[in-house]
N, C-alpha and C positions, 0 to 999 in steps of 0.2 A: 504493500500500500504506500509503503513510504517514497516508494519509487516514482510514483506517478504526481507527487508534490512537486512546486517550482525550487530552486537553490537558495532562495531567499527561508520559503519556511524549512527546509532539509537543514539549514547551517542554524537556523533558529531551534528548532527540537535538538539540532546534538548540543548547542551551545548552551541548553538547560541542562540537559544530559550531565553532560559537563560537567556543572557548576554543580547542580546535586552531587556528584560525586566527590569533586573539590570537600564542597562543604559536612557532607557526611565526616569525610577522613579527617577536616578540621575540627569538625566538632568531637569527636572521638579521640585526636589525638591529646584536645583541653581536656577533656572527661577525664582521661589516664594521666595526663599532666597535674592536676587538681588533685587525683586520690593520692597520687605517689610525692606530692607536693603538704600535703593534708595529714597523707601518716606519718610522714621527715617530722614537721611540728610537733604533731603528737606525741611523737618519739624524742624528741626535746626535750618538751617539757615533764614529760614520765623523767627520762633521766635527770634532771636538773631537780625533779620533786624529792625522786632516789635519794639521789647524794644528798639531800639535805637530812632526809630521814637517818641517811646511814654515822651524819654527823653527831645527830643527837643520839643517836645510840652508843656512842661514844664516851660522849658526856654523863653519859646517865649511869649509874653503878646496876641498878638495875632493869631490865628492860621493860617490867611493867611499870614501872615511873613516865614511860612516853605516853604521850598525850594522843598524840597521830592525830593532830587538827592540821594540818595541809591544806584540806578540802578548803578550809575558809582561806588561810594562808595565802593559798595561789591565787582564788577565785575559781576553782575548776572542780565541774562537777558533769557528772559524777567519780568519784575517785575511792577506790575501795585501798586499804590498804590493808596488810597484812605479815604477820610473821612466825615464821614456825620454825619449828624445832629438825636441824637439816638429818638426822639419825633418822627418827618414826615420823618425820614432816606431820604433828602434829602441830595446829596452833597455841603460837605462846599467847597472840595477843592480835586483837583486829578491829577494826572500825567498826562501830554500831550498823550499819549498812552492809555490810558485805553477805552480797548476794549466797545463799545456802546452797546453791545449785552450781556454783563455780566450779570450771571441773579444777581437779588434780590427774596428775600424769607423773604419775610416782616414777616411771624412768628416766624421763626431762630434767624432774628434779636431781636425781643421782649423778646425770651429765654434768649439771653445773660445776664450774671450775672457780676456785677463791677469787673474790675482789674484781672477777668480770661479770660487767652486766649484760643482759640479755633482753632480747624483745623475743615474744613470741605472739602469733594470735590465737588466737584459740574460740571457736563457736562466732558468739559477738563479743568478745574481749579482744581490748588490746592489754597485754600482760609484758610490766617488766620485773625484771626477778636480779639480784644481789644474795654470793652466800660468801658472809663474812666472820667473824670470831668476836664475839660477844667480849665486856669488858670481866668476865669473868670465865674468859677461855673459851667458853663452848661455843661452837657453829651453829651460826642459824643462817634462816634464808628470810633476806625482806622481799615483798611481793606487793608492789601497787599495780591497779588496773584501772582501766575505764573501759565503758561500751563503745561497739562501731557507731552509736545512734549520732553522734555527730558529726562523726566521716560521712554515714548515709544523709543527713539532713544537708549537708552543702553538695556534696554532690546531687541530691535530689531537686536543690536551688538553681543548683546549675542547669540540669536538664528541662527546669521550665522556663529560665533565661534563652536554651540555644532552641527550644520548639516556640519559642516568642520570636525569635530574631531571626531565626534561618529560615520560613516563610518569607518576611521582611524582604531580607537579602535577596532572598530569590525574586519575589514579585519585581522590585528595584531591577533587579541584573537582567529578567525577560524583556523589561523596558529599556533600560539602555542596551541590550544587544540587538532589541530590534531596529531603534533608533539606531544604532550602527549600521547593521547590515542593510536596512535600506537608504542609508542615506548613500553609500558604500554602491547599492548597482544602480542610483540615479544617472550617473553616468553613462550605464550600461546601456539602461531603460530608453534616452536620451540619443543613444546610438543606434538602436534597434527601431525607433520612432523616425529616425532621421533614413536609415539605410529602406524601409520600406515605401519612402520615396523616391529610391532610386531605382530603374528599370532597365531593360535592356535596350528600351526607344531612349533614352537618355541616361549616357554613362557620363554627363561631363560634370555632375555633383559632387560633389565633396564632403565627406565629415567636417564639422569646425573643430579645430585643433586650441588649444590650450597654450598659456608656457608654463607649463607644469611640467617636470619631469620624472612623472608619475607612471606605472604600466597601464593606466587607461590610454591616456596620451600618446606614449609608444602603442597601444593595441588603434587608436585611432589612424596615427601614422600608419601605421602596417596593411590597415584597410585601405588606407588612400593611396598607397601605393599597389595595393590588388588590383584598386579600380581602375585605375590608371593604366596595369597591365591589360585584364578586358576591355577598356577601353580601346588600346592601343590595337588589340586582337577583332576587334567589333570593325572598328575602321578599316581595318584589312581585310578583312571577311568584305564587307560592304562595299569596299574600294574594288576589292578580285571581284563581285558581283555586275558592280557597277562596268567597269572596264571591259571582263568579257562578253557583256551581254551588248555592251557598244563597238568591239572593236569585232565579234562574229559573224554580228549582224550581216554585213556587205558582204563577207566572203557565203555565209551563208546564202543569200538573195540571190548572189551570181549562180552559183550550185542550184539552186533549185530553175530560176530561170535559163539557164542552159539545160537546165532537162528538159523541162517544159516545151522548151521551144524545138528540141530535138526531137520529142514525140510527138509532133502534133499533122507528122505525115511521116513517109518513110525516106530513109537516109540514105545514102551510099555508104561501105564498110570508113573509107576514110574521113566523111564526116560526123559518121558515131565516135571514131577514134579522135577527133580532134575535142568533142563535145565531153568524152572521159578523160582526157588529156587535160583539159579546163580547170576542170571538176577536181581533178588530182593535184593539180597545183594548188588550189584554192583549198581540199582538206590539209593538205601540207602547210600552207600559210596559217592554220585554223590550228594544228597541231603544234607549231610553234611559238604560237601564239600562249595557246593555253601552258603551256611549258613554263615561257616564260614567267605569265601570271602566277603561275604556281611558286618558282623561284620567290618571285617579290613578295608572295605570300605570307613566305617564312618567316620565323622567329632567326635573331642570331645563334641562338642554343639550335635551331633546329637546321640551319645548313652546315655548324660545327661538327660532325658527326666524327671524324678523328681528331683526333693529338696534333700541336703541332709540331711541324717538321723541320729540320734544319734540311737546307738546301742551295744549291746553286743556281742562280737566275739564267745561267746561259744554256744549262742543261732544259730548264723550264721552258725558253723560249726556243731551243731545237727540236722540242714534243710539240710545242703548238704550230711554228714554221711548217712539220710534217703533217700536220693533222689536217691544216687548211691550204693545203698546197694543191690538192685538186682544184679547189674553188679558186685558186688563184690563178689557175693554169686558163681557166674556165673563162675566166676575164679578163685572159692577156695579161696579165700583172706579174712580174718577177719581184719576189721578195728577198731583199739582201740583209745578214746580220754581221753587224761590224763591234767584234764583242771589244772595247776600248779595258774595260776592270772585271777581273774574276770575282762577285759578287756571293757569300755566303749567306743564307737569309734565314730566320725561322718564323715560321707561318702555315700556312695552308694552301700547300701547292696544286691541289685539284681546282681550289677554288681559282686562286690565281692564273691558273690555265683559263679556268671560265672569262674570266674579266680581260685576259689578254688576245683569246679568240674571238672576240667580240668588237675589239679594240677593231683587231687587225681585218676582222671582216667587214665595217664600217669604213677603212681605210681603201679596200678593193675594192668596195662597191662604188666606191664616190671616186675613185681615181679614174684618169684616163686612161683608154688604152694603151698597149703599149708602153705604159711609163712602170715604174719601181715603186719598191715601198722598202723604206729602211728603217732597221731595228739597231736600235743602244741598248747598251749595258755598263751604265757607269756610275762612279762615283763623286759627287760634288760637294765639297765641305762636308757635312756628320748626311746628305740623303745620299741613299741608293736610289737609282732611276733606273727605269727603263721608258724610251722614248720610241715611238714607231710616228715615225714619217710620213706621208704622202704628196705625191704630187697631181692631185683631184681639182674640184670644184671648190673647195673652200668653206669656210660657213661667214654668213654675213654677224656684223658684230654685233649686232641686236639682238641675235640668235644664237649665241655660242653659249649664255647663262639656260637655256632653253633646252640645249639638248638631252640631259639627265632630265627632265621631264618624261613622265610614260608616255609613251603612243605620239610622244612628238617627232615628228620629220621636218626637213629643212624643207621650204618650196621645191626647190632644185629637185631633191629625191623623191617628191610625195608621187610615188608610182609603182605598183605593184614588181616594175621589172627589178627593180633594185632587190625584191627579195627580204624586207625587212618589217619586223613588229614596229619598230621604233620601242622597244622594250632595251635593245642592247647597253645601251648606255646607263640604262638605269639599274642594272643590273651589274653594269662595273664601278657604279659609285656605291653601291650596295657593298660589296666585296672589300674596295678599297676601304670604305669606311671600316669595315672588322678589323682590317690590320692596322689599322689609325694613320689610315696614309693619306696622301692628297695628287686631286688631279690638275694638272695642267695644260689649259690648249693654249697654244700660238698656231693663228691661221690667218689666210690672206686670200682673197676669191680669186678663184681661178688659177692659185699657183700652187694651196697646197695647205696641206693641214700636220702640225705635230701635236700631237700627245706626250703628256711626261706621265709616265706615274710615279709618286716619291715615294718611299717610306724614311723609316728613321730608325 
């Protein structure tokens, strides 16, 4: 049953819990404290009553000459006193009071040892006892007592003192601990009221933060930067939705109007072939397209998928040189590498394959024919670079902040033959940004375009 309570009343019943038990063992540990506190005294003053009896006995030639007025003496009552004969422990002599029913423990007494005194209880007696040598030689035993009735009467005081106050205390302690604990998840309450206005149609809300530096505070922080993540995950989701569903559209439209228009009578073999030829270029552009979206998609954690590598840039760039060298054959384009510095690097060489194939495919596509593309490898002050060259079209200087842009293309290229998403670039500032690099164009229209990429 308890389970199915909020944390606020769960920490409220154990935190009575609790304190009941606190208090029990406190009050129990005063109760034992009090009796054992309570018989010390009483055993005081027995002794202290003793020796004064055992003084006068001293003094006295005979020992029924004592008076055994103590009782008024001290003020303490009840007080039986007594003395007997330590042989037949008969009595010599005793208090007009002394109870008839007192026990005797004829082995107790044979224990006793000279001149030390002893407490013992016995029933409800408290009993001290002296066996000394009379002033006419003989041994006897002195023996005062009194009842436990006034050990029981204080501690009976006591126990309606702690059944008076320890409700008290408790009622008190329920009230301030709940006053605690909920003033304690107002905060909480206050977060739980605020996050139920925040939705997945709108993640740009915020918890109000504090300068407290308190674990609500940090748990608020920690939620604003949740949201922040989802957030960040929402707009990509949203962004990949948005983008594919505008940049598929045309290729899609073409595909189905080139079918359309091919069935709407009968073709010759090579005009069917030309009409899937279409169609085949336009799923490939369709195919790359979503490719790339998907790349942009990603988290940094999620295109990290290995370690990184220690590596040489010029080995990097003779895997990408071979990788894209059909497509450059393709285009008329010779690509030259002029390695200047032996570059060791650590990073993520797949990726950076990615980002320099892309590089270098943009550099073909926009180049003339017939001309080069030249690739560096070098060192400048504390960057590493690699620079790829061309000698293309250029980009206009209004347009060169533009190109990391998605789905952006320059005028010059915006045409299917070119072969591109306009995704390329934004998938090597993507990249470059993981390794905390930076890019650089210098370009000039119609003479030609360089890229740096730097690291550090």
């Amino acid at each position: 049953m308890i389970n199915n309570l909020s944390i606020k009343k769960k920490l409220l019943i154990y935190s009575f819990l609790i304190q009941v038990i606190i208090l029990v063992i406190f009050s129990f540990s005063i109760y034992k404290a009090l009796e054992i506190s309570t018989l010390d005294k009483f055993q005081a003053t027995l002794k202290v009553i003793l020796l004064d009896i055992v003084d006068d006995l001293k003094e006295k030639e005979k020992i029924t000459d004592n008076v055994l007025n103590e009782a008024k003496e001290y003020n303490f009552k009840p007080l039986y006193i007594r003395i007997l004969d330590n042989n037949t422990h008969l009595k010599i002599l005793q208090t007009s009071n002394f109870p008839s029913n007192f026990p005797n423990d004829n082995e107790y007494l044979n224990s006793l040892k000279d001149e030390i005194i002893t407490f013992q209880k016995e029933d409800n007696y408290l009993i001290s006892r002296i066996k000394m040598n009379s002033n006419n030689k003989e041994k006897i035993i002195v023996e005062i007592a009194t009842t436990k009735d006034m050990l029981w009467k204080t501690l009976e005081n006591l126990l309606y003192i702690l059944c008076f106050l320890v409700p008290i205390v408790l009622i008190f302690a329920v009230i301030g601990g709940k006053f605690l604990i909920y003033k304690s998840f107002s905060p909480i309450e206050k977060i739980l009221e605020e996050l139920k206005n925040i939705t997945a149609i709108d993640l740009t809300a915020r918890l109000k933060t504090s300068n407290n530096q308190d674990e609500i505070n940090q748990l608020i922080n920690e939620i604003n930067n949740l949201l922040g993540r989802l957030e960040s995950s929402f707009e990509r989701i949203s962004q990949f939705s948005s983008d594919a569903s505008h940049e598929l559209k045309t290729p899609l439209t073409i595909i189905r109007g080139e079918i359309e228009v091919t069935l709407r009578k009968e073709r010759t073999i090579d005009e069917y072939k030309t009409a899937l030829n279409n169609s085949l270029n336009e799923l490939t552009f369709i195919e790359q397209t979503i490719n790339d979206l998907l790349f942009l998609a990603k988290n940094e954690k999620d295109l990290i998928v290995d370690n990184q590598e220690i590596f040489y840039f010029d080995e990097l760039i003779d895997e990408s040189i071979n990788e894209i060298k059909s497509f450059a054959k393709l285009h008329e384009i010779e690509i030259s590498f002029i390695l200047e510095d032996s570059i060791e690097f650590k990073g993520f060489p797949n990726l950076l394959k990615i980002a320099l194939k892309n590089v270098l495919k943009n550099a073909i596509q926009f180049s003339h024919k017939n001309s080069k593309i030249i690739i560096k490898s070098y060192k400048k002050n504390e960057s590493l670079n690699i620079s790829i060259q061309d000698f293309g079209i250029g980009i206009p200087k209004n347009e060169q902040e533009k190109i990391f842009e998605k789905f952006y293309r320059t005028d010059k290229s915006r045409n299917k033959n070119s072969g591109g998403t306009g995704l390329g670039m934004s998938i090597v500032k993507k990249i470059i940004d993981i390794h905390k690099g930076s890019i650089q164009i210098k370009t000039k229209e119609n003479i030609g375009t360089t890229i740096i990429l730097s690291f550090h």
